[in-house]
mmCIF file of the N, C-alpha and C atoms, coordinates in Angstrom:
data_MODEL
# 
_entry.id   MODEL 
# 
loop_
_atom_site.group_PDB 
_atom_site.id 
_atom_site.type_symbol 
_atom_site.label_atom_id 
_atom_site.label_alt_id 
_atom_site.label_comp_id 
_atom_site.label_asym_id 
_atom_site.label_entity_id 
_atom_site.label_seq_id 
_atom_site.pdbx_PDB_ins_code 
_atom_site.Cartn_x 
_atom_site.Cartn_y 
_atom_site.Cartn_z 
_atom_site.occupancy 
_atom_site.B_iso_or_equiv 
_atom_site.pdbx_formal_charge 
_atom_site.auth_seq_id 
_atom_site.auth_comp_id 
_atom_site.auth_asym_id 
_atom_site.auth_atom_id 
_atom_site.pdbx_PDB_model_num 
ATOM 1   N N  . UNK A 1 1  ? -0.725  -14.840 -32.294 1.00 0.00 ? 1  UNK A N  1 
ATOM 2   C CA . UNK A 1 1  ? -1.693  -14.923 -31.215 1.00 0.00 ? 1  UNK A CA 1 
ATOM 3   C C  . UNK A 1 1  ? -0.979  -15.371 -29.944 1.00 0.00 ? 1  UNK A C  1 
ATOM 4   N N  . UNK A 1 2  ? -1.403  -14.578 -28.655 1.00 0.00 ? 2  UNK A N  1 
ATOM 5   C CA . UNK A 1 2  ? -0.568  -15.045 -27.965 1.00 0.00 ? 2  UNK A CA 1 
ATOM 6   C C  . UNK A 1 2  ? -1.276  -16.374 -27.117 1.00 0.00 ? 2  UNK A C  1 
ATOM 7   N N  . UNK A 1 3  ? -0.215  -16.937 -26.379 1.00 0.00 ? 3  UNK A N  1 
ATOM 8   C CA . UNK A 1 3  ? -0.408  -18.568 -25.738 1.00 0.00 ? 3  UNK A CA 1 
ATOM 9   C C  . UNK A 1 3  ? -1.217  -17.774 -24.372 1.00 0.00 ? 3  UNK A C  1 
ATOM 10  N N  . UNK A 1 4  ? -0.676  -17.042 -23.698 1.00 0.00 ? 4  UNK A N  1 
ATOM 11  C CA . UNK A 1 4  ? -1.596  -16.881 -22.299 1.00 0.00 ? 4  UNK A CA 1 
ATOM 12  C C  . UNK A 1 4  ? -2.141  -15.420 -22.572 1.00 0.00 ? 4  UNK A C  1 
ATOM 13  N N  . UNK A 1 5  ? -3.032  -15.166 -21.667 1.00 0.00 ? 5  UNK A N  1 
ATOM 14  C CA . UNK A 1 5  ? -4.079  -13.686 -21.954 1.00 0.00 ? 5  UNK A CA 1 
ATOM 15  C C  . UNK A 1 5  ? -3.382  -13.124 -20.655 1.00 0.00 ? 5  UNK A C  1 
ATOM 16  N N  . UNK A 1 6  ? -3.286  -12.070 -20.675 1.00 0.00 ? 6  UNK A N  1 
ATOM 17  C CA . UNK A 1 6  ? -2.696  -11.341 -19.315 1.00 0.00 ? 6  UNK A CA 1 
ATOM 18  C C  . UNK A 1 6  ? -4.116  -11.163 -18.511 1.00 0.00 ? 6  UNK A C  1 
ATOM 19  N N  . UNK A 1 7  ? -3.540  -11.259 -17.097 1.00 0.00 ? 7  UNK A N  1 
ATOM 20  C CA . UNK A 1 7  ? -4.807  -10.638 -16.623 1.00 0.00 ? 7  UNK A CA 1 
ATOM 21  C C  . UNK A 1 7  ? -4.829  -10.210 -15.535 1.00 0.00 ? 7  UNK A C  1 
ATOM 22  N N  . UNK A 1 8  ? -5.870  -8.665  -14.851 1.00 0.00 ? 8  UNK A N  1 
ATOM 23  C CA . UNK A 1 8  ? -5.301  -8.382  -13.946 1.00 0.00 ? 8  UNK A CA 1 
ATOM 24  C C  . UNK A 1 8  ? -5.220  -8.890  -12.934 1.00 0.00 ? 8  UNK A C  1 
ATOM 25  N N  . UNK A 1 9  ? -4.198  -8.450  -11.520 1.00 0.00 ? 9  UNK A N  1 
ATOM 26  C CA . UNK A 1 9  ? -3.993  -9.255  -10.262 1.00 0.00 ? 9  UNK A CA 1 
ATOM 27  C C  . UNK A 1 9  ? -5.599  -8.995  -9.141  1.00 0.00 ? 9  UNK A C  1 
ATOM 28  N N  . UNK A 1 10 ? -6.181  -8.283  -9.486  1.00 0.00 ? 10 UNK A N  1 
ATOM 29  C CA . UNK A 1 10 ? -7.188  -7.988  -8.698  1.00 0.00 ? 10 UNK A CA 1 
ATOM 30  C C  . UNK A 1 10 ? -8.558  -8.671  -9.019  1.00 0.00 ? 10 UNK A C  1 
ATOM 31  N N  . UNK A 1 11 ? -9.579  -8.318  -8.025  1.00 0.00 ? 11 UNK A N  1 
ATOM 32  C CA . UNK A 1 11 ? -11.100 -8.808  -8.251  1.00 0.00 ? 11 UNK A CA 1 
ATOM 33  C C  . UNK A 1 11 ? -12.183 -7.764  -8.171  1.00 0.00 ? 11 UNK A C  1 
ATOM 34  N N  . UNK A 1 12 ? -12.915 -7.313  -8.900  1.00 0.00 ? 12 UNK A N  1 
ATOM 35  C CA . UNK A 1 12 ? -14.342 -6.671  -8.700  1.00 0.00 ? 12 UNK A CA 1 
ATOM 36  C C  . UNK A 1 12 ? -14.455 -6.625  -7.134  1.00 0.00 ? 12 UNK A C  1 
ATOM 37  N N  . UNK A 1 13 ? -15.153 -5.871  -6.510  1.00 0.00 ? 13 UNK A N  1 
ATOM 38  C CA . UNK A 1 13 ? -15.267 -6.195  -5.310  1.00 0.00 ? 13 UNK A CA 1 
ATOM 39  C C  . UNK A 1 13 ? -14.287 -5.704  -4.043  1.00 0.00 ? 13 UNK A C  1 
ATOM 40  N N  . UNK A 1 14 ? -12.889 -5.452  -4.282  1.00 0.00 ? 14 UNK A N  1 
ATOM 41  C CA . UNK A 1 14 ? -11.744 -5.134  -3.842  1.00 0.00 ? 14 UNK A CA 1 
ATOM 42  C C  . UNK A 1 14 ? -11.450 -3.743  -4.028  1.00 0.00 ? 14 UNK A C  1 
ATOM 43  N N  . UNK A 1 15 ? -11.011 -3.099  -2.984  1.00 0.00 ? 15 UNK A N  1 
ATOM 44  C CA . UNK A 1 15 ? -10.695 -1.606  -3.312  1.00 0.00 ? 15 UNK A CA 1 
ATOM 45  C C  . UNK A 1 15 ? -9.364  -1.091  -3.037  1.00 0.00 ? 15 UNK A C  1 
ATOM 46  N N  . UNK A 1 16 ? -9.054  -0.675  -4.036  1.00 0.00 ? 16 UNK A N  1 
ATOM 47  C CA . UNK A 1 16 ? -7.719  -0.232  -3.986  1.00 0.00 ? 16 UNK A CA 1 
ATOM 48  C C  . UNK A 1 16 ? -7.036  1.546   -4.152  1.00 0.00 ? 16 UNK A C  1 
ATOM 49  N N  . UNK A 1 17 ? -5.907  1.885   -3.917  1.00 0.00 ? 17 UNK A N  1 
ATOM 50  C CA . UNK A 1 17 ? -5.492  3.355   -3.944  1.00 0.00 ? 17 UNK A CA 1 
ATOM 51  C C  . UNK A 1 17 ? -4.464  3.471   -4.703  1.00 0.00 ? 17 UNK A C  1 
ATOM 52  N N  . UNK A 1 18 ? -4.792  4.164   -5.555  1.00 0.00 ? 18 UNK A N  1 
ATOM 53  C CA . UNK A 1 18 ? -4.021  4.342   -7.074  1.00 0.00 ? 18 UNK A CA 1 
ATOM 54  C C  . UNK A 1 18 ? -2.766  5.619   -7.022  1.00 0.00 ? 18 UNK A C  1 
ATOM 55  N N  . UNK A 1 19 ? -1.516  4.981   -6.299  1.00 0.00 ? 19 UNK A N  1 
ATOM 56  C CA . UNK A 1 19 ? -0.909  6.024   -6.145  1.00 0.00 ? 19 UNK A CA 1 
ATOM 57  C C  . UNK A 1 19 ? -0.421  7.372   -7.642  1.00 0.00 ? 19 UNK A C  1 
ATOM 58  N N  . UNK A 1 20 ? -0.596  6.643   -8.502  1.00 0.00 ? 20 UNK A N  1 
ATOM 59  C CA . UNK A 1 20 ? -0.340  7.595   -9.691  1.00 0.00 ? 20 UNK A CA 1 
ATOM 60  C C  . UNK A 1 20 ? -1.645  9.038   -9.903  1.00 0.00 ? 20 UNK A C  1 
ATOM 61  N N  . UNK A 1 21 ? -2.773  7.992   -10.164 1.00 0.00 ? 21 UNK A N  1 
ATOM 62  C CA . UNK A 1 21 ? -4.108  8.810   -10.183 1.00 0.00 ? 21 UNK A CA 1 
ATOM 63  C C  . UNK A 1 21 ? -4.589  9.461   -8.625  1.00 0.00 ? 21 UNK A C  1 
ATOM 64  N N  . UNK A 1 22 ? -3.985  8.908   -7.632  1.00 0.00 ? 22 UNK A N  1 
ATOM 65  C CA . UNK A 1 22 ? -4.189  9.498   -6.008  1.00 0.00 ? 22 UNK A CA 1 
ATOM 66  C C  . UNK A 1 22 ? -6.015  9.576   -5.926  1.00 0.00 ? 22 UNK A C  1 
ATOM 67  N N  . UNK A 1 23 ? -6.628  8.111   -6.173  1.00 0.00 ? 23 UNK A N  1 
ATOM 68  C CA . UNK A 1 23 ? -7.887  7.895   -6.029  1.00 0.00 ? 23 UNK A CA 1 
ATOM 69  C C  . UNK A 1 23 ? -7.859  6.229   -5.920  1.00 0.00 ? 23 UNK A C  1 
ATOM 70  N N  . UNK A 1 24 ? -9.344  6.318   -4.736  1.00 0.00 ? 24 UNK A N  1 
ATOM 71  C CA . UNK A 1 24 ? -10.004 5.197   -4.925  1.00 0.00 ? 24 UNK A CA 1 
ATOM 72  C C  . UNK A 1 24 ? -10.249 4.282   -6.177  1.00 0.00 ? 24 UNK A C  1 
ATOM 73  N N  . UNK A 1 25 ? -10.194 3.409   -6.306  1.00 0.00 ? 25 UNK A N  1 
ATOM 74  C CA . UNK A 1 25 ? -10.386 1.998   -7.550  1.00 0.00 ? 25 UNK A CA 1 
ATOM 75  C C  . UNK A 1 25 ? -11.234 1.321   -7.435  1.00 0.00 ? 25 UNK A C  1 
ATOM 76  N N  . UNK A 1 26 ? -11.916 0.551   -7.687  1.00 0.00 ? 26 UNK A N  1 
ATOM 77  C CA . UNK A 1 26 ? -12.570 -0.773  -6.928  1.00 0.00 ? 26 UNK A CA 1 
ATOM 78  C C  . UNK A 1 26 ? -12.037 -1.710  -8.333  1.00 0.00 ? 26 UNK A C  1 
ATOM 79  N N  . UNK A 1 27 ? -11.534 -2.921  -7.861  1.00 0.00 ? 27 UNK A N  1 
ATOM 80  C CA . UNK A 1 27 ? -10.873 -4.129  -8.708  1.00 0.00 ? 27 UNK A CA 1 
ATOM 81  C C  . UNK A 1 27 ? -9.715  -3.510  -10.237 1.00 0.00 ? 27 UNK A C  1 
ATOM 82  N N  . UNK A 1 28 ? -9.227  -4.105  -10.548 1.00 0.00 ? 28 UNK A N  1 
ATOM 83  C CA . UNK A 1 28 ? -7.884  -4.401  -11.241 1.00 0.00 ? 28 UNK A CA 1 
ATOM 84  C C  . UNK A 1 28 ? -7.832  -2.881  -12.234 1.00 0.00 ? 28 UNK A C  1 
ATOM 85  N N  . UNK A 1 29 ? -7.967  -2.079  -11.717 1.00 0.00 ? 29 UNK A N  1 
ATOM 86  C CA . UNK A 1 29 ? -7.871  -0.307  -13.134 1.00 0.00 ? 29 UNK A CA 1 
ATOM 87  C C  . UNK A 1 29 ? -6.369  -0.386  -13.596 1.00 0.00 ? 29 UNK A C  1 
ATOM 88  N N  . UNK A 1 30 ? -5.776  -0.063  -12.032 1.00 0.00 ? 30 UNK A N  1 
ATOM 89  C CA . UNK A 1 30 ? -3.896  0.347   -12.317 1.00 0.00 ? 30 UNK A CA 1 
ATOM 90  C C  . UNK A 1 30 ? -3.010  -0.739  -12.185 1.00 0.00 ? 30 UNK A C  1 
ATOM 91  N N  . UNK A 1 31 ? -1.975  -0.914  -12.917 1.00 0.00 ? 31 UNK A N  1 
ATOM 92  C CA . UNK A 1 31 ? -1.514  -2.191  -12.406 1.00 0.00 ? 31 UNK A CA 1 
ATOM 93  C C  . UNK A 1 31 ? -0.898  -2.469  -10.157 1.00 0.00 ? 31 UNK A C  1 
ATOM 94  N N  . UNK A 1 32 ? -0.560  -3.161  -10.520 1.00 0.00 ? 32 UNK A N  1 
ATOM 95  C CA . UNK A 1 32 ? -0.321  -3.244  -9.067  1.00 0.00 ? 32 UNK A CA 1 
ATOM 96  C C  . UNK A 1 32 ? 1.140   -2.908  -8.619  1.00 0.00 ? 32 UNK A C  1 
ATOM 97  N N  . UNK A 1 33 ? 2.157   -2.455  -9.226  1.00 0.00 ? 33 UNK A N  1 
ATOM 98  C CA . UNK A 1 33 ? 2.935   -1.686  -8.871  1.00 0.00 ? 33 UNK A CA 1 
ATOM 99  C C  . UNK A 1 33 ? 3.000   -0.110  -8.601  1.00 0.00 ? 33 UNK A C  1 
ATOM 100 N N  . UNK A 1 34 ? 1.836   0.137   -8.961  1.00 0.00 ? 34 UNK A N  1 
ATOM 101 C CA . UNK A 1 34 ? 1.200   1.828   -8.784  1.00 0.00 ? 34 UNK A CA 1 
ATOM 102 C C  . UNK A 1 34 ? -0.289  2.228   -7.519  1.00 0.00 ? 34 UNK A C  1 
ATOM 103 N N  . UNK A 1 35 ? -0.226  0.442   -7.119  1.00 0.00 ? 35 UNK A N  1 
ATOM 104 C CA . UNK A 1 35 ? -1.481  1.141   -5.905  1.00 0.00 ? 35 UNK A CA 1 
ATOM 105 C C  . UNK A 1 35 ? -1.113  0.051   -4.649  1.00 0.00 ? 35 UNK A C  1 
ATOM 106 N N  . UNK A 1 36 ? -2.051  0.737   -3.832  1.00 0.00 ? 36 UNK A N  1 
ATOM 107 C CA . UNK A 1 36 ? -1.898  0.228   -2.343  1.00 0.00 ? 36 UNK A CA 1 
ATOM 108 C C  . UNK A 1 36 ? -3.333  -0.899  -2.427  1.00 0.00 ? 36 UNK A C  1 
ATOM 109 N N  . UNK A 1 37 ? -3.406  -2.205  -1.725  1.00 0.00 ? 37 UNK A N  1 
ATOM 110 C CA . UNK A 1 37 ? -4.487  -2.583  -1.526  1.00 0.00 ? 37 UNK A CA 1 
ATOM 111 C C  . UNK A 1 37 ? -4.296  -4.236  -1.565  1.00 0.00 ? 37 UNK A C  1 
ATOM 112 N N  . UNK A 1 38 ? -5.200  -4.652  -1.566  1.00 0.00 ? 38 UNK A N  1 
ATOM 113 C CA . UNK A 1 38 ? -6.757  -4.518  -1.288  1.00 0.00 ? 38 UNK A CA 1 
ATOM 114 C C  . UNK A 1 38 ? -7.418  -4.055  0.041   1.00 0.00 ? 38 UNK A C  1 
ATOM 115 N N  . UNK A 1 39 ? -8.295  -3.294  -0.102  1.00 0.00 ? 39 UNK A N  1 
ATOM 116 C CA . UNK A 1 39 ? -8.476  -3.327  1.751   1.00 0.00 ? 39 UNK A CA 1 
ATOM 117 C C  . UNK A 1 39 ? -10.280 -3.185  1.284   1.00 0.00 ? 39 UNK A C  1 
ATOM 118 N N  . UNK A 1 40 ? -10.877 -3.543  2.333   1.00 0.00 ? 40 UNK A N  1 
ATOM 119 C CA . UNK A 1 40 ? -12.201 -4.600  2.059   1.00 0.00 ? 40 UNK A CA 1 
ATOM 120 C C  . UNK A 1 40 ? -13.394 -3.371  1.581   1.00 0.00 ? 40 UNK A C  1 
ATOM 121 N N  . UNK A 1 41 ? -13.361 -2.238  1.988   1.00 0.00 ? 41 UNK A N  1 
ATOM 122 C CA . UNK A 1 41 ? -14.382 -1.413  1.879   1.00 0.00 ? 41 UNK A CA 1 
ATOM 123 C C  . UNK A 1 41 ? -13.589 0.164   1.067   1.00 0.00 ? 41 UNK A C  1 
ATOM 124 N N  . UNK A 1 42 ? -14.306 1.026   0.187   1.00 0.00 ? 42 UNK A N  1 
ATOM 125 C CA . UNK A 1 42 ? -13.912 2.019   -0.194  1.00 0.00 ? 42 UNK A CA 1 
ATOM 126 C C  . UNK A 1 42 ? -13.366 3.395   0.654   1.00 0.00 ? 42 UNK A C  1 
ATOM 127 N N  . UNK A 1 43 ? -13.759 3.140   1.667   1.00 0.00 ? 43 UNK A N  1 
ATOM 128 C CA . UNK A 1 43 ? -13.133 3.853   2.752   1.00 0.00 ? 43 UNK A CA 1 
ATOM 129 C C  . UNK A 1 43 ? -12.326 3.938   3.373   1.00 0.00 ? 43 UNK A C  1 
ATOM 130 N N  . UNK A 1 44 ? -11.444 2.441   3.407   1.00 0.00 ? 44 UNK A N  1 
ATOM 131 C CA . UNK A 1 44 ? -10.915 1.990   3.637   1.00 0.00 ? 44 UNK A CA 1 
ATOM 132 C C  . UNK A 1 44 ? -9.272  2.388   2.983   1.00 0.00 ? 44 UNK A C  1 
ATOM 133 N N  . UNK A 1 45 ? -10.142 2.059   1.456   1.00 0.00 ? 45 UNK A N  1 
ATOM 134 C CA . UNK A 1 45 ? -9.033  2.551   0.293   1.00 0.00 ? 45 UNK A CA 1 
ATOM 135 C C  . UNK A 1 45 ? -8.554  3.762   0.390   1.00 0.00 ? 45 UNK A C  1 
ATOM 136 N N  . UNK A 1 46 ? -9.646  4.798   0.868   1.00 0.00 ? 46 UNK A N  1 
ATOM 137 C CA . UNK A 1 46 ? -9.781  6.242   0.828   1.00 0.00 ? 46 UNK A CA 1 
ATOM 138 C C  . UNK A 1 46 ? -8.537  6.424   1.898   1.00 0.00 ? 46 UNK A C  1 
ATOM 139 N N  . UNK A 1 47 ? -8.353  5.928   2.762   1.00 0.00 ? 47 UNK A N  1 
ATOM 140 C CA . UNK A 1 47 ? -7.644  6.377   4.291   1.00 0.00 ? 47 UNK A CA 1 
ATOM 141 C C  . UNK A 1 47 ? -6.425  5.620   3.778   1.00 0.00 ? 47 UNK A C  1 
ATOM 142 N N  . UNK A 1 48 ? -5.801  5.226   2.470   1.00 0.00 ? 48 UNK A N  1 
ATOM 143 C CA . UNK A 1 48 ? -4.989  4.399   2.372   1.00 0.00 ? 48 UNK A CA 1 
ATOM 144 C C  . UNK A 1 48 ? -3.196  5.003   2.619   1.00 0.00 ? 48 UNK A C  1 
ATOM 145 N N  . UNK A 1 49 ? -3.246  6.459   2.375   1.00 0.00 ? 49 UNK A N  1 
ATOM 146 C CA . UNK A 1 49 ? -1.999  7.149   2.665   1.00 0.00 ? 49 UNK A CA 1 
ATOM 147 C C  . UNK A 1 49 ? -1.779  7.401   3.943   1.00 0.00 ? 49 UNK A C  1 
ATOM 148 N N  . UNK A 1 50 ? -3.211  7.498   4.899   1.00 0.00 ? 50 UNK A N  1 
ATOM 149 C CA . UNK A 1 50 ? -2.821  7.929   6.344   1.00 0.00 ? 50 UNK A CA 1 
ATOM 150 C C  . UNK A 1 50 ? -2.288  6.229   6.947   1.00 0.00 ? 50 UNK A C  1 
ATOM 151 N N  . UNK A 1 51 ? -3.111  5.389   6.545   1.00 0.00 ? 51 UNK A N  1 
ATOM 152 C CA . UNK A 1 51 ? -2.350  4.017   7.277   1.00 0.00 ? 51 UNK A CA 1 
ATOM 153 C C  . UNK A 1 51 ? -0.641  4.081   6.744   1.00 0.00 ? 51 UNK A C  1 
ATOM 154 N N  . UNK A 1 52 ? -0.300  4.090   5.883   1.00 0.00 ? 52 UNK A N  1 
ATOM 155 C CA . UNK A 1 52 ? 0.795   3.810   5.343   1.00 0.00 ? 52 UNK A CA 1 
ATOM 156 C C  . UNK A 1 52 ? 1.673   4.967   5.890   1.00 0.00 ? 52 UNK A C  1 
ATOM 157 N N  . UNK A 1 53 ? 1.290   6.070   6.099   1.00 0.00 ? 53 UNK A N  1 
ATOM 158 C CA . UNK A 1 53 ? 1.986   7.154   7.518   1.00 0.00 ? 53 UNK A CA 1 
ATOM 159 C C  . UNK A 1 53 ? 1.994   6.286   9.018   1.00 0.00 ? 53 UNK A C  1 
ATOM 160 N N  . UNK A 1 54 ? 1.090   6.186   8.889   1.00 0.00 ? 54 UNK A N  1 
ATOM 161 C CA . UNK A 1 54 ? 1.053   5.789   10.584  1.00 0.00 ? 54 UNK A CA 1 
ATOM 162 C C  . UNK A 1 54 ? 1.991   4.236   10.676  1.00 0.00 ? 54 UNK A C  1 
ATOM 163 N N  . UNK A 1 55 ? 2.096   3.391   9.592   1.00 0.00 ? 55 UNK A N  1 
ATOM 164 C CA . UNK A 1 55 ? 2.826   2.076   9.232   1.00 0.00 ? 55 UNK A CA 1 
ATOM 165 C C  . UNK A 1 55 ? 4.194   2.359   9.424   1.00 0.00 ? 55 UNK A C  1 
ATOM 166 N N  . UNK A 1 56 ? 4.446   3.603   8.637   1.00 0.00 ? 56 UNK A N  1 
ATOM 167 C CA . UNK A 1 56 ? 5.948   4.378   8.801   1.00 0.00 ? 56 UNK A CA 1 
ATOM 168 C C  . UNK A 1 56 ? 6.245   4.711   9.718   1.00 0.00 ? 56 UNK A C  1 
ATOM 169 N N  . UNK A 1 57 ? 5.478   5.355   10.319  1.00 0.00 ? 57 UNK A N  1 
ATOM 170 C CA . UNK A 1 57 ? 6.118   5.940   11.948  1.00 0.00 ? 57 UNK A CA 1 
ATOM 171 C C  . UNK A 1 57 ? 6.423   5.019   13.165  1.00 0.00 ? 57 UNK A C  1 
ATOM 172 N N  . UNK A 1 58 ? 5.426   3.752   12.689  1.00 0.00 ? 58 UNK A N  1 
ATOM 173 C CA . UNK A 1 58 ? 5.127   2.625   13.952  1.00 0.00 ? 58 UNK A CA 1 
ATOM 174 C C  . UNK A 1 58 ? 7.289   2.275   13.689  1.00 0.00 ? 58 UNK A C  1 
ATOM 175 N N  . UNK A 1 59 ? 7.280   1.653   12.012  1.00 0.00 ? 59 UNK A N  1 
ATOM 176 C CA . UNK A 1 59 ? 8.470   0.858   11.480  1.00 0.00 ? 59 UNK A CA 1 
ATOM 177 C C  . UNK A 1 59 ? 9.917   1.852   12.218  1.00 0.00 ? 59 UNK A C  1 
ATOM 178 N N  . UNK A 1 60 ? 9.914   2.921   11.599  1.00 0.00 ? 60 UNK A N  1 
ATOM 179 C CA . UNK A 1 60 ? 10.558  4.299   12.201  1.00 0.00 ? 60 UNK A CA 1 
ATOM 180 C C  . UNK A 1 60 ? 10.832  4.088   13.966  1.00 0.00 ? 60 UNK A C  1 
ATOM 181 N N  . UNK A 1 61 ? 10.001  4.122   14.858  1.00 0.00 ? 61 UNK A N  1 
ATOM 182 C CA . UNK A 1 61 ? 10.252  3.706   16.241  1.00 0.00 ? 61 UNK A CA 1 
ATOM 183 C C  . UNK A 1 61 ? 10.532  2.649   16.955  1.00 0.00 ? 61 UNK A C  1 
ATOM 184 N N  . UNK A 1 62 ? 10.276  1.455   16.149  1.00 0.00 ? 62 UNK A N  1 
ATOM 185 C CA . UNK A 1 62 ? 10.530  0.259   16.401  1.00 0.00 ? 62 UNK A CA 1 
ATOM 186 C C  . UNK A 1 62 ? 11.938  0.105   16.981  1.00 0.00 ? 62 UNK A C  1 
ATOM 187 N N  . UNK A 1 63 ? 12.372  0.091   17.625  1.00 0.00 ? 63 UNK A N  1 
ATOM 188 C CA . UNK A 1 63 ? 13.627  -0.581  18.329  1.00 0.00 ? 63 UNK A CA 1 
ATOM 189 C C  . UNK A 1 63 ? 13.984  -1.951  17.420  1.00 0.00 ? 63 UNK A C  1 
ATOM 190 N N  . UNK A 1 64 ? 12.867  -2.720  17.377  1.00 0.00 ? 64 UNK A N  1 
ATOM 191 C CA . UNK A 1 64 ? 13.442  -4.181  16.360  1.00 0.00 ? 64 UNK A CA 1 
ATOM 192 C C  . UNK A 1 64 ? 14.230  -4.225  15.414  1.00 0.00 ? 64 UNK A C  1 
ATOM 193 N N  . UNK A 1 65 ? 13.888  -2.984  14.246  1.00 0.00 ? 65 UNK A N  1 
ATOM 194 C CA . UNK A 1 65 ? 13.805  -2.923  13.018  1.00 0.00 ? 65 UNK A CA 1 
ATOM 195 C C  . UNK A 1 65 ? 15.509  -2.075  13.256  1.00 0.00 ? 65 UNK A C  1 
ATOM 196 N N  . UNK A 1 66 ? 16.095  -1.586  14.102  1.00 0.00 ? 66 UNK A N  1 
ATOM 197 C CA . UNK A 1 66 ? 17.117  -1.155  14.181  1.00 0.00 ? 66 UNK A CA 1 
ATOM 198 C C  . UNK A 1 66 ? 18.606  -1.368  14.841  1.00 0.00 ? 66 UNK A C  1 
ATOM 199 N N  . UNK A 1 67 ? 19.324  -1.164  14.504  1.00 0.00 ? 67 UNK A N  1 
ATOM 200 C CA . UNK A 1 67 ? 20.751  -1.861  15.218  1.00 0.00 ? 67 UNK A CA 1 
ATOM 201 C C  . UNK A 1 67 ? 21.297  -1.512  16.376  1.00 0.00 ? 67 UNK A C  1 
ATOM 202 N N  . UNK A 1 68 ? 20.918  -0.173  16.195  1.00 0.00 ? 68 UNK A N  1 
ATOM 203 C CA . UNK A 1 68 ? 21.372  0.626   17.597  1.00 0.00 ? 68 UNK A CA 1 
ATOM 204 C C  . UNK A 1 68 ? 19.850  0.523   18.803  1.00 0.00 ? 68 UNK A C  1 
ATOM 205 N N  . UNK A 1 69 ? 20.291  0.378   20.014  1.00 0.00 ? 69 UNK A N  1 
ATOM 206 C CA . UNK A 1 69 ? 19.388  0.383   21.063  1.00 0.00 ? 69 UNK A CA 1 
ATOM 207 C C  . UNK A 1 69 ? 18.275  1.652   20.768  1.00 0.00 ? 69 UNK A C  1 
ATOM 208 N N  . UNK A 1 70 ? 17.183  1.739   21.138  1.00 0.00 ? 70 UNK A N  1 
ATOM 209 C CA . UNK A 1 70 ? 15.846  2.831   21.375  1.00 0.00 ? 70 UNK A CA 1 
ATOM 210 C C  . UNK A 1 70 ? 16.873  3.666   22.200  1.00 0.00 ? 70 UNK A C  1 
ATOM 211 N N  . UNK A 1 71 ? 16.435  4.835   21.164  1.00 0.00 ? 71 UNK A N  1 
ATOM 212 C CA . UNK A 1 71 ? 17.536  6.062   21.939  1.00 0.00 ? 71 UNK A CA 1 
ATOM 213 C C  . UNK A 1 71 ? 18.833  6.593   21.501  1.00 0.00 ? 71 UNK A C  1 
ATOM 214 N N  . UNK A 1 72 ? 19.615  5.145   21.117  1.00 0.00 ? 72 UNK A N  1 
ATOM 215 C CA . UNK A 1 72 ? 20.775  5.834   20.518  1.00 0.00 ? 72 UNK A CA 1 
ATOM 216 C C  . UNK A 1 72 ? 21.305  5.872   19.014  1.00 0.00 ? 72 UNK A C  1 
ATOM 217 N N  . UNK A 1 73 ? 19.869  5.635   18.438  1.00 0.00 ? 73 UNK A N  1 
ATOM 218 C CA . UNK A 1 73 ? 19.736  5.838   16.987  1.00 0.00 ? 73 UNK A CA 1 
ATOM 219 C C  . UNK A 1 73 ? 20.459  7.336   16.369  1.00 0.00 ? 73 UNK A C  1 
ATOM 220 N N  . UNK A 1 74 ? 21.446  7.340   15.062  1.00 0.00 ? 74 UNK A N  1 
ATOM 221 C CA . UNK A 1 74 ? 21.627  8.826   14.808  1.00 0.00 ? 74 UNK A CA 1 
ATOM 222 C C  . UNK A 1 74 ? 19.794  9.532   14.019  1.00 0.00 ? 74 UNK A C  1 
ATOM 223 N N  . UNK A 1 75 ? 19.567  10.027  14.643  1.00 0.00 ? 75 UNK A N  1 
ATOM 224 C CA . UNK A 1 75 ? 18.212  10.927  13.705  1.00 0.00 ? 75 UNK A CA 1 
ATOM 225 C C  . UNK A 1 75 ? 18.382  11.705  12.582  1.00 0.00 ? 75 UNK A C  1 
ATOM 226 N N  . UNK A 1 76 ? 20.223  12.011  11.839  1.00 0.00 ? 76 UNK A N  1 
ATOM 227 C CA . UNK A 1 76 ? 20.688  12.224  10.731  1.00 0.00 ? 76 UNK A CA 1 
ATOM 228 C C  . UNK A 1 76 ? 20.114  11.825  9.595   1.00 0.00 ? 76 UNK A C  1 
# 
């Protein structure tokens, strides 16, 4: 018998995007190395690949995030 019960990282209530199944969740289905979330409403969840595009592109242009000055990045 085991000493602790596993259990999932999520809550009822919470909606998440199941990158394996490529659907909405609401609370703990997939583990949490296979989805995006929590984000507060199912619609939310739904739009969860376009934020994570638009997250990329922001990270991608950032001057911060890079060594070379805005501009003289190789685009290779």
């Amino acid at each position: 018998m085991a000493l602790f019960k596993r259990r999932a990282a999520g809550k009822p209530g919470e909606w998440y995007y199941c990158l394996v199944h490529q659907k909405v969740e609401e609370g703990p289905e997939c583990p949490a190395k296979d989805r995006f979330g929590p984000y507060a409403t199912r619609e939310e969840a739904g739009h969860a690949m376009d934020i994570a595009q638009e997250r990329n592109e922001e990270w991608e242009t950032d001057p911060r995030w890079h060594d070379a000055p805005a501009g003289e990045r190789d685009e290779g």
